[in-house]
TORMARTOR-827488 format. One record per residue (C-alpha): x, y, z; residue in three letters; residue number from 1. Coordinates in steps of 0.02 Angstrom, whole numbers, plus 50000, padded with zeros to 5 digits. Layout:
// TORMARTOR-827488
<vogu xx="X" yy="Y" zz="Z" aa="ALA" i="NUM"/>
...
END
This chain:
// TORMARTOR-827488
<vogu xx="56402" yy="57853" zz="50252" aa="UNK" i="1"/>
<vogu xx="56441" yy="57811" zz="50073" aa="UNK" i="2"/>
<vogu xx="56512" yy="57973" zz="50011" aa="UNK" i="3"/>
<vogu xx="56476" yy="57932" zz="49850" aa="UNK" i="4"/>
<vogu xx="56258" yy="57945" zz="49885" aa="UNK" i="5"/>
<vogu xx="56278" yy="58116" zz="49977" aa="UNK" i="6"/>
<vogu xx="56401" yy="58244" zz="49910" aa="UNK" i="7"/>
<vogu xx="56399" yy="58426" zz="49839" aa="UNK" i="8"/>
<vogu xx="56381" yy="58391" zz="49665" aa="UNK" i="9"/>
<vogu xx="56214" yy="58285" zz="49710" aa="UNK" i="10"/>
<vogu xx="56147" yy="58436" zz="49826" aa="UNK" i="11"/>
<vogu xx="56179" yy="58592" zz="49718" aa="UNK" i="12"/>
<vogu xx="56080" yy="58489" zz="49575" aa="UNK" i="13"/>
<vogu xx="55954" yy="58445" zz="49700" aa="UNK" i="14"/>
<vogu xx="55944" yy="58643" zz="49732" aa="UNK" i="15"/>
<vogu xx="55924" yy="58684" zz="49554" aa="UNK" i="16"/>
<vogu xx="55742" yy="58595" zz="49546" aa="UNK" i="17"/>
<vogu xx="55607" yy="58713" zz="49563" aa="UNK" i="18"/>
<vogu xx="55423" yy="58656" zz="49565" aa="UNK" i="19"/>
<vogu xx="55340" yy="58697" zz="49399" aa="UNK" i="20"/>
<vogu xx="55211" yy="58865" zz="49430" aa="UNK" i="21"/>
<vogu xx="55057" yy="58763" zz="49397" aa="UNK" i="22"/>
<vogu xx="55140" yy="58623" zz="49526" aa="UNK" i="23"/>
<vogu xx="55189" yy="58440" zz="49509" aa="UNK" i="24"/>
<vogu xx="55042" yy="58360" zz="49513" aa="UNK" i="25"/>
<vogu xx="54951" yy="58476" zz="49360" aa="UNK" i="26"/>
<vogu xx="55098" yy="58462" zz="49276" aa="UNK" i="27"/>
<vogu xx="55140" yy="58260" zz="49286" aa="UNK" i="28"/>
<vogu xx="54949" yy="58239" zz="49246" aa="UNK" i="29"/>
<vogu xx="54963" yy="58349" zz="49087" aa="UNK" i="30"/>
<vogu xx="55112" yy="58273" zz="49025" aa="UNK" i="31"/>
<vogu xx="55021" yy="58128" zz="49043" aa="UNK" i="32"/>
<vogu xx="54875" yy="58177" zz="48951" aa="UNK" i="33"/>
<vogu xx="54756" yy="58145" zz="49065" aa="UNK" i="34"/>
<vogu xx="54601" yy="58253" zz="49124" aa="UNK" i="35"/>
<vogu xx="54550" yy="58286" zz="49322" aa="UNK" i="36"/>
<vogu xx="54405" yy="58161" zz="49279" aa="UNK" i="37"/>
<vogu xx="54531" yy="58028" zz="49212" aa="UNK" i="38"/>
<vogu xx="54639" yy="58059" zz="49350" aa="UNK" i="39"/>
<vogu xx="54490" yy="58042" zz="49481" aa="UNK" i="40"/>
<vogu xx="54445" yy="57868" zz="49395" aa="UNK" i="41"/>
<vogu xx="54626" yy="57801" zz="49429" aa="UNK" i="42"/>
<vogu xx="54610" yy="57857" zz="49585" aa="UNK" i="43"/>
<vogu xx="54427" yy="57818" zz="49620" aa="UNK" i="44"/>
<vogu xx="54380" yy="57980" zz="49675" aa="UNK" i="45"/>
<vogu xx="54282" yy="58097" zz="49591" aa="UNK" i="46"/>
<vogu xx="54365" yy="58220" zz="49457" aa="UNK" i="47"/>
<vogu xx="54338" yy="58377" zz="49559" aa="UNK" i="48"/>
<vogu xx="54443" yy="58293" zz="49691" aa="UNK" i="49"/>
<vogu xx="54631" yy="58289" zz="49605" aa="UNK" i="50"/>
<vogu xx="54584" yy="58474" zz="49554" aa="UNK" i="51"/>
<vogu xx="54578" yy="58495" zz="49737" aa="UNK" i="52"/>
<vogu xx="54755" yy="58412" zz="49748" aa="UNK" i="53"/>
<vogu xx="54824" yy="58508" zz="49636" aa="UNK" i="54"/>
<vogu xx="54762" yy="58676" zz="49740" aa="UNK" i="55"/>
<vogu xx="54811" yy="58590" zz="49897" aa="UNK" i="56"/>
<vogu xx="54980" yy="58550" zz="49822" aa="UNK" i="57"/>
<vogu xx="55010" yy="58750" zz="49754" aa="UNK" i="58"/>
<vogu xx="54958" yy="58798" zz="49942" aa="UNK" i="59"/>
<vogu xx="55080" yy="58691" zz="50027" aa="UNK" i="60"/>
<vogu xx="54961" yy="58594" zz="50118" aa="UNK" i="61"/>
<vogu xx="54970" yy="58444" zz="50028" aa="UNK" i="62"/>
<vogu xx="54994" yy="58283" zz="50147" aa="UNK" i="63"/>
<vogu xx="55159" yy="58169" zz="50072" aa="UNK" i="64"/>
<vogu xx="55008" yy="58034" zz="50107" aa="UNK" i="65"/>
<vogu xx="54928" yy="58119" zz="49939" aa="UNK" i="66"/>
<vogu xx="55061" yy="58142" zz="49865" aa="UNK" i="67"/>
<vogu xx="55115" yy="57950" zz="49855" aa="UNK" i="68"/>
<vogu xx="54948" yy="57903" zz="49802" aa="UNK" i="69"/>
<vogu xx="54943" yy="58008" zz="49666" aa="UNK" i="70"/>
<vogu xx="55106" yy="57964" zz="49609" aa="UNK" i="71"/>
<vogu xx="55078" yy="57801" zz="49605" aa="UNK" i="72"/>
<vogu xx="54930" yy="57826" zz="49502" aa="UNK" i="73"/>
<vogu xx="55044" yy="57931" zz="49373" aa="UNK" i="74"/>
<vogu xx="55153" yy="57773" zz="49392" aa="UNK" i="75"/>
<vogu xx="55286" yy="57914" zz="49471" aa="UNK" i="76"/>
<vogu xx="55397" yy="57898" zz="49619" aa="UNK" i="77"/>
<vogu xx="55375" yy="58015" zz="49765" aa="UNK" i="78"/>
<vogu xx="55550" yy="58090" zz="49795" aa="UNK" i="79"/>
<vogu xx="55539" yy="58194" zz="49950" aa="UNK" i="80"/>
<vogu xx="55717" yy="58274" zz="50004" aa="UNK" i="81"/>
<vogu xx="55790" yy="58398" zz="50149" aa="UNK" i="82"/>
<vogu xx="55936" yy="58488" zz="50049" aa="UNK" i="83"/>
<vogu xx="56050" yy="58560" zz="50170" aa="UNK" i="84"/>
<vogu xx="56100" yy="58746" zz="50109" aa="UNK" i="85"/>
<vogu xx="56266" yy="58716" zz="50147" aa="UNK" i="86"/>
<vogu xx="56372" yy="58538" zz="50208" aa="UNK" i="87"/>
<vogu xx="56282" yy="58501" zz="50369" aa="UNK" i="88"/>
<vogu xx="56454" yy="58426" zz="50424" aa="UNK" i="89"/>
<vogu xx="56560" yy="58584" zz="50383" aa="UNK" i="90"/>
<vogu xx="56456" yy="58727" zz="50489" aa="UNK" i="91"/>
<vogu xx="56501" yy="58735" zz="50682" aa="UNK" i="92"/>
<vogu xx="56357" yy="58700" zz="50791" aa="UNK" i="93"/>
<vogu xx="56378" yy="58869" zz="50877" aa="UNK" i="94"/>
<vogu xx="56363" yy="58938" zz="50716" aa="UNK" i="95"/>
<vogu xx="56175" yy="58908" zz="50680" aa="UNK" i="96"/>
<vogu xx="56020" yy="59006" zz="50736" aa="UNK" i="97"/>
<vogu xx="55957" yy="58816" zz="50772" aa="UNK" i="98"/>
<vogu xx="55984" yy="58707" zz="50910" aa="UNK" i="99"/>
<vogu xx="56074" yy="58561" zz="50825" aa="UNK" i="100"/>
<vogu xx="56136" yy="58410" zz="50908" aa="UNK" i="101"/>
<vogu xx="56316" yy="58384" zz="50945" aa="UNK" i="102"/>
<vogu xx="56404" yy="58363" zz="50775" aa="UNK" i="103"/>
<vogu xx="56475" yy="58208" zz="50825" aa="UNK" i="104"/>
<vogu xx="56319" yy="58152" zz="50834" aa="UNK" i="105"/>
<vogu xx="56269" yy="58218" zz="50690" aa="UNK" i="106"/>
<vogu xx="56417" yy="58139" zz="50568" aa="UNK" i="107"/>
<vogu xx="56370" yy="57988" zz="50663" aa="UNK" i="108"/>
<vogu xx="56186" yy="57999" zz="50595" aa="UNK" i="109"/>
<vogu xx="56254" yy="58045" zz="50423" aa="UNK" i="110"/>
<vogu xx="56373" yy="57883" zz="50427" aa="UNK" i="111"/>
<vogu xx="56245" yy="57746" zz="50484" aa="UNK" i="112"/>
<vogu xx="56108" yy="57811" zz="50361" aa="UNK" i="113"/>
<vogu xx="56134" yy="57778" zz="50163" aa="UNK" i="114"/>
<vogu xx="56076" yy="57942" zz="50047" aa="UNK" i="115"/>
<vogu xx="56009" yy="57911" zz="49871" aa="UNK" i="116"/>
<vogu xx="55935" yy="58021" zz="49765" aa="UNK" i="117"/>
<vogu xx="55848" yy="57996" zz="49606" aa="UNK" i="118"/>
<vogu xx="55915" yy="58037" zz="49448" aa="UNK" i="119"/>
END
């Protein structure tokens, strides 16, 4: 694990970020100035369907599938990210309500894997 990719200071600002009310998709399309219909025409869909999205999204039952593809069509990255509530290395695995693996195992998974985040 490069300790520098996965530390505290990177997860409590990853906490911080809170999906707009309207959601991500309404809002990324606004700020982009674009209508549903627009949006449906990059997409090739019709322009009731990204209004659909956008409920689907606000629902949480949004696919990540439609969520890439309409990022991409906002020319936006899809950053999708577990955010452990506290260091996943530091809390005894008797100590969750969870059946974790062993946390050798664990800091082993952690080490072999890099972590970036976006900025």
């Amino acid at each position: 694990m490069r300790e520098e990719h996965f530390n505290q200071t990177t997860l409590d600002g990853l906490r911080t970020i809170r999906r707009p009310q309207q959601g991500w998709l309404r809002a990324m399309r606004e700020a982009a100035g674009l209508s549903a219909g627009q949006l449906g025409r990059m997409l090739g869909v019709s322009r009731q369907l990204p209004l659909q999205f956008e409920k689907a999204e606000a629902d949480d039952r949004i696919t990540l599938r439609t969520l890439r593809t309409v990022a991409q069509a906002l020319s936006c990255d899809l950053v999708y990210a577990l955010v452990p509530r506290t260091n996943p290395l530091a809390v005894p695995a008797e100590s969750s309500k969870l059946s974790q693996p062993s946390p050798t195992h664990a800091e082993e998974g952690l080490r072999n894997e890099d972590h970036y985040f976006c900025d």
